[in-house]
C-alpha positions in Angstrom: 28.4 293.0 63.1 28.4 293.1 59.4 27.6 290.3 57.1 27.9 290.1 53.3 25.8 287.2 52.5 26.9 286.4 48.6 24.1 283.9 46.6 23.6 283.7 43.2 19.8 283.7 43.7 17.7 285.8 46.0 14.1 286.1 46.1 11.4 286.7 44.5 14.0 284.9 42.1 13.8 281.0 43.6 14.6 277.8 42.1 14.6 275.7 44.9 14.4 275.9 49.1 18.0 277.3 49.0 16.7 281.0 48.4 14.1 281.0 50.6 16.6 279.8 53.5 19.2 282.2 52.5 16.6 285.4 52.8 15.4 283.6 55.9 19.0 283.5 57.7 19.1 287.1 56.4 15.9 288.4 58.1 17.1 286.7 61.3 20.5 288.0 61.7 18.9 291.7 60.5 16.9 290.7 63.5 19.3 290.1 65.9 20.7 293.4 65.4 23.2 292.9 62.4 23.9 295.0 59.6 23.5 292.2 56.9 24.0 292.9 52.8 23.1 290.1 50.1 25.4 290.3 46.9 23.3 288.3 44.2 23.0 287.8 40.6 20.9 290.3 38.2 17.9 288.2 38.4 14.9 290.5 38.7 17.3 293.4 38.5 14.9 295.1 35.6 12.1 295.0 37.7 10.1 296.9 40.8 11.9 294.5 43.3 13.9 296.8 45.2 14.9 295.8 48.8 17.3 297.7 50.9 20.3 296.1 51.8 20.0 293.5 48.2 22.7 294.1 45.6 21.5 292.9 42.2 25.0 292.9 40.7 26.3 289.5 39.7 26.0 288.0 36.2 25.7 284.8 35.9 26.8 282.8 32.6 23.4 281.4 32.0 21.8 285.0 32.0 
């Protein structure tokens, strides 16, 4: 199946436990066979943080 999984953070960018339980619900259906994208705001866009599958799209109006 394929999953769009739409956040406005991701990691390595966390403010609280929601990010880490959104990349862990991603890892697990990835896991379980599914073809799973994240759509997420351009927090640590300018940087080496590249993961497949992570779109780094999204502004925010704080940024």
């Amino acid at each position: 199946m394929k999953i769009l999984v739409i956040s406005n953070y991701y990691p390595p960018r966390v403010i609280g436990g929601y990010e880490l339980a959104c990349r862990e619900a991603v890892e697990g259906l990835r896991a379980k066979g599914h073809e799973v994208s994240v759509l997420t705001s351009l927090s640590y866009a300018d940087t080496d943080v590249k993961e497949e599958g992570v779109y780094r799209l999204l502004k925010l109006d704080s940024e």
